[in-house]
C-alpha positions in Angstrom: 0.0 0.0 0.0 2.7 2.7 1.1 5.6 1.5 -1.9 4.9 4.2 -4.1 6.4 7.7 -4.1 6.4 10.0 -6.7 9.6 11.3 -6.3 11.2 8.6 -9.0 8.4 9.7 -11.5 8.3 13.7 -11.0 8.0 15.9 -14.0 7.3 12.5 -16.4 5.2 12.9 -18.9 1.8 12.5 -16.6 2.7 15.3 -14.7 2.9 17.6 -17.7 -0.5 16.3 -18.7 -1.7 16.8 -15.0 -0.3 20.2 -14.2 -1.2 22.1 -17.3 -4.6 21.0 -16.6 -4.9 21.7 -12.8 -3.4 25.1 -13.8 -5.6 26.2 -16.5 -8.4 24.9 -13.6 -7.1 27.1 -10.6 -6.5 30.0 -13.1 -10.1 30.5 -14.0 -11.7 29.8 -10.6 -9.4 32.7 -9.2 -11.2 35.1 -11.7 -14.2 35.4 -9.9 -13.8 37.6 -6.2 -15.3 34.1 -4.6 -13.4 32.0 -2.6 -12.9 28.5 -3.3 -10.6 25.6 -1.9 -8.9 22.8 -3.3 -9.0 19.5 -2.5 -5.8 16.7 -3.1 -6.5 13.5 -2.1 -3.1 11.7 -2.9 -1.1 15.2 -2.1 2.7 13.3 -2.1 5.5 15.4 -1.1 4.9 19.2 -2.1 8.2 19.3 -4.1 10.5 17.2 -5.5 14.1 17.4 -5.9 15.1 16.4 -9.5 18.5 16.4 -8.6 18.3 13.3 -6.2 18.9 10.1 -6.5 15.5 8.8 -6.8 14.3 11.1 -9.8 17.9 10.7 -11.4 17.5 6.4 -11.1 14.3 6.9 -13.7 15.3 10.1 -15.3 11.9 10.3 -15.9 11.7 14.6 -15.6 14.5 14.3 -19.3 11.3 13.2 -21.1 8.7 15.1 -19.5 9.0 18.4 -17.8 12.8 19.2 -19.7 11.9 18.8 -22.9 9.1 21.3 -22.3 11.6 23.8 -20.4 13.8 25.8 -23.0 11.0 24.6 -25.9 10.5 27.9 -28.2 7.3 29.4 -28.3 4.9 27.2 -26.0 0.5 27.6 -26.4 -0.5 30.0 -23.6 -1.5 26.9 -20.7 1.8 25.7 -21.6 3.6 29.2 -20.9 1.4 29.6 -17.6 2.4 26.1 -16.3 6.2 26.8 -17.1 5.8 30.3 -15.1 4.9 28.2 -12.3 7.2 25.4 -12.5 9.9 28.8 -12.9 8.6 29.8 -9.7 9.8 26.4 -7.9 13.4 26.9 -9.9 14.0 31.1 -9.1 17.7 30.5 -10.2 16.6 29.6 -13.6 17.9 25.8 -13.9 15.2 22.9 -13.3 16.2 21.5 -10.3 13.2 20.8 -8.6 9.6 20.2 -9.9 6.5 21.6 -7.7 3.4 18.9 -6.9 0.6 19.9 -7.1 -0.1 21.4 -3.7 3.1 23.8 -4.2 1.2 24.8 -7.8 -2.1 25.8 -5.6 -0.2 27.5 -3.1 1.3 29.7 -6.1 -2.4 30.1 -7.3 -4.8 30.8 -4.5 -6.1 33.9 -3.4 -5.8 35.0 0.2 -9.5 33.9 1.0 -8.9 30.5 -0.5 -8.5 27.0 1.5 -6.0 24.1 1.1 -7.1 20.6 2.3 -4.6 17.9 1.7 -4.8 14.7 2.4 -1.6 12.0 2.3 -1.4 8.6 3.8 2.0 7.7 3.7 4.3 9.2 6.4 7.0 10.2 5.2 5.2 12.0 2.1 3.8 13.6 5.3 6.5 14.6 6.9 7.8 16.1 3.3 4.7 17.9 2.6 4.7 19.7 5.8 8.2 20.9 5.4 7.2 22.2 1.6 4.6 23.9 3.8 7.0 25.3 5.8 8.4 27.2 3.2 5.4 29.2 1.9 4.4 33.0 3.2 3.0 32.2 7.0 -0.7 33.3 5.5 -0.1 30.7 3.2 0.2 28.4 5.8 -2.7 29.5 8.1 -4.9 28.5 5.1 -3.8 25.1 4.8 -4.4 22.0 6.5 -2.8 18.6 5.8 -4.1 15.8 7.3 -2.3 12.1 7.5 -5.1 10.3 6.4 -6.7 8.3 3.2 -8.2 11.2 0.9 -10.7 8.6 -0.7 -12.3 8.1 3.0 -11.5 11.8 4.2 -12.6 13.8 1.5 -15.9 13.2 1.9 -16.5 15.0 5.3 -15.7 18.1 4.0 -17.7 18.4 1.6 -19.6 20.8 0.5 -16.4 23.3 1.4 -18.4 26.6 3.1 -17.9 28.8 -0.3 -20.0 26.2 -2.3 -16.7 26.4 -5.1 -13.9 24.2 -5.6 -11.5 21.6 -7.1 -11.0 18.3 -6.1 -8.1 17.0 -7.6 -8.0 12.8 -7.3 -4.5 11.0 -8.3 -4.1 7.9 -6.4 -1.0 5.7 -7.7 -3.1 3.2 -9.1 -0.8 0.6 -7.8 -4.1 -1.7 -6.2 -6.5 -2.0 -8.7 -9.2 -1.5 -6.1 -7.9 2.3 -6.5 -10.3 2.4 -9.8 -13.8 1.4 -7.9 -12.3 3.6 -5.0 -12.2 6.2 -7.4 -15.8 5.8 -9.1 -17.2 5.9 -5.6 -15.7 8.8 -4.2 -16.7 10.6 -7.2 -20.4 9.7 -6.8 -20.4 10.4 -3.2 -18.9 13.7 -3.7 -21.2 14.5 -6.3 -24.1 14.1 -4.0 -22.7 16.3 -1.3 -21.0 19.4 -4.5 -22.6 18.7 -7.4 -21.4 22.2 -8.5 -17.9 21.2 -7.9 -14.7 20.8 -10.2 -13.1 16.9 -9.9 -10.2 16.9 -11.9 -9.3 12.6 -12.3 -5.8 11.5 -13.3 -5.5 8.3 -14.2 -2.3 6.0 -16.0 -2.8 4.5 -20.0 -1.4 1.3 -19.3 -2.1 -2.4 -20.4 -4.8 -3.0 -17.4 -8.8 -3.4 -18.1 -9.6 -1.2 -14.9 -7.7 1.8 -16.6 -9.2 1.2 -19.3 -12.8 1.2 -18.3 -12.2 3.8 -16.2 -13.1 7.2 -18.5 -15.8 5.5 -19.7 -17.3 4.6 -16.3 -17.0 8.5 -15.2 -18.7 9.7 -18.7 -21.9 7.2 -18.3 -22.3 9.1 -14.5 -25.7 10.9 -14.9 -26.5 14.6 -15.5 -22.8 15.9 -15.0 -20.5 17.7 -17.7 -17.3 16.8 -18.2 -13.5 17.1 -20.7 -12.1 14.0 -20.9 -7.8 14.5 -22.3 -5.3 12.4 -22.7 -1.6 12.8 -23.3 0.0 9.4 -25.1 4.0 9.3 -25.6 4.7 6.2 -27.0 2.7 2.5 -28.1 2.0 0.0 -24.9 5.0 -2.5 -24.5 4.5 -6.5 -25.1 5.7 -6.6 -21.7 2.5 -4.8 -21.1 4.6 -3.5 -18.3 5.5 0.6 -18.2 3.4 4.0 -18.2 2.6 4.9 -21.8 0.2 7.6 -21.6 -2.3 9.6 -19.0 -5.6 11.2 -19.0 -7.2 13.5 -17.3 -11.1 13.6 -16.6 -12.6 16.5 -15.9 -16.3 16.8 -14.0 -17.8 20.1 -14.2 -14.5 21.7 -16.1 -14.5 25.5 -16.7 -15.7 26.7 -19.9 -12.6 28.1 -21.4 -10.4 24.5 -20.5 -11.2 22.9 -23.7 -10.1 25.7 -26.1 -7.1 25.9 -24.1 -5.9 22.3 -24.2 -7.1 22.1 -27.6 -4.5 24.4 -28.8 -1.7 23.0 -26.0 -2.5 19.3 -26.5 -0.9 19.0 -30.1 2.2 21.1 -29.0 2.8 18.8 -26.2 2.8 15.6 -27.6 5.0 16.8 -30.6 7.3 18.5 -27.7 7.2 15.8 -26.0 7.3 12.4 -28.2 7.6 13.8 -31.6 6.1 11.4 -34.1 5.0 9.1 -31.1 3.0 11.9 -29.9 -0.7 12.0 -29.7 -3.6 13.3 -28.0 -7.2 12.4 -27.8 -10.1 15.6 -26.7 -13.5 14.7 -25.7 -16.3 16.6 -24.0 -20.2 16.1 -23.2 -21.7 19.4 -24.6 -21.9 18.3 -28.5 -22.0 15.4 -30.9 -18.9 12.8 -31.2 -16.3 14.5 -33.7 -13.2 12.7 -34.5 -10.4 14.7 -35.7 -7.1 13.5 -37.0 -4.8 16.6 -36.9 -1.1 16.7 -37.9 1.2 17.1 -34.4 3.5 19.1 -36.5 2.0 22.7 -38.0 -1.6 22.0 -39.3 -2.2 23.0 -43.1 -3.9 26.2 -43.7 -6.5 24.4 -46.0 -9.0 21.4 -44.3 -11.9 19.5 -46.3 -15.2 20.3 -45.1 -16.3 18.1 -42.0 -18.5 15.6 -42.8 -22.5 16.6 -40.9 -22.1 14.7 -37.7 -24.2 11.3 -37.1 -26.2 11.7 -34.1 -25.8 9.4 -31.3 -25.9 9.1 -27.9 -23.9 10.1 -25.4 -23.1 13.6 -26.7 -19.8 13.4 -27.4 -17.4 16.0 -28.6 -13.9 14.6 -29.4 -10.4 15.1 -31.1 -7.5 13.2 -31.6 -4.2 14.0 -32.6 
């Protein structure tokens, strides 16, 4: 249960996909004079030291967050999620990479909440020393608690502002973290229906990830943005990550034009020809869309009048 630790996979390819996402998210809640909190149920360490021997066994972060790092002329959720990774690495080299509770303490406004939950005690005793280092009224507005998220999250719900982000990222290492997953969605859906849940999950050769997205999009009456980052094909080992998605429940309006124009960048940034991307959302008919990771041609046929069929499905791929 407490093996994994994100520190040998930090700034990989998933957390790319992840950040830019829970970014573009934070961003456009803070645009409104409301408060809100956030909500991490798998929080990990708060920071990560790309320099230590863990990350540097894996190298993971050379394929993920570095190739992204000196990369000429990123989309604009690209460029914001590089200012913050920046603001982690002042001196101007990459030497550490932010989790995402540092990235919300960067983004939150001074009425804003923190709740964090982490299970695994050293992780704990990390993430209170990342909390350490933030502005004292940073502190004073978050709480960390050494507990499971899936089990604790749902007692604080609905947060007293009636808006926020609940951001779920377990390791996925017990496959019971997939039903554990599906059912602390529905339960938090009955106690914030208005709320923002923000679902990571890993593309790899395993039926539960598989069935996962598909299980969240058949929930009833809720909206959602359903992207995916892919790097590379599954291996005939079946073994290793290829690709991550993030599911999005209630997303903010603007978070599909802005991965729609990131999404292609990343992949090529990131994979090259092995990069590709796939875009769905609830609010219109399936539309599948095979665009070019390198620039797209000024000239496209017409689209073909979409079939109608349910669910309402809006998708790209790339």
């Amino acid at each position: 249960m407490f093996s994994y630790r994100h520190a040998f996979h930090a700034g990989n390819h998933a957390d790319v996909l992840k950040h830019i996402v829970l970014v573009q998210i934070l961003e456009h809640l803070r645009q409104k004079d409301k408060p809100f909190w956030y909500f991490d149920t798998h929080a990990g360490a708060g920071r990560y030291d790309l320099s230590g021997a863990w990350a540097r066994k894996t190298l993971e972060a050379d394929t993920g967050i570095a190739r992204l790092w000196q990369a000429p002329k990123p989309p604009a959720a690209v460029a914001r999620y590089l200012d913050a990774v920046r603001a982690c690495n002042p001196d101007g080299q990459l030497r550490s990479y932010p989790g995402s509770p540092w990235l919300a303490w960067q983004l939150l406004g001074e009425r804003d909440r923190l709740r964090l939950f982490e299970w695994h005690a050293t992780e704990v005793h990390h993430l209170h020393e990342a909390m350490r280092q933030q502005p004292r009224e940073v502190a004073r507005r978050t709480m960390v608690y050494a507990a499971d998220g899936f089990v604790g999250l749902k007692a604080l719900l609905p947060p007293p502002p009636r808006r926020g982000v609940i951001l779920i990222d377990p390791a996925y290492e017990d496959k019971n973290d997939y039903r554990r997953v599906m059912q602390t969605v529905r339960e938090g859906l009955e106690r914030f229906a208005t709320g923002c849940y923000a679902v990571w999950y890993p593309l790899i050769q395993r039926r539960e990830a598989q069935l996962l997205p598909e299980k969240l999009s058949r929930l009833p009456g809720v909206e959602w943005l359903h992207a995916s980052l892919l790097v590379g094909d599954p291996k005939l080992s079946g073994l290793g990550l290829h690709g991550s998605g993030m599911f999005v429940i209630n997303p903010p309006y603007t978070l599909r034009a802005s991965l729609q124009e990131a999404l292609p960048w990343v992949a090529q940034t990131l994979a090259g020809a092995n990069g590709r991307y796939t875009l769905q959302s609830s609010d219109a008919p399936r539309r599948e869309a095979r665009r070019p990771i390198a620039a797209p041609s000024s000239a496209r046929p017409p689209a073909k009048p979409a079939r109608p069929r349910p669910p309402r499905i809006r998708s790209s791929e790339g």
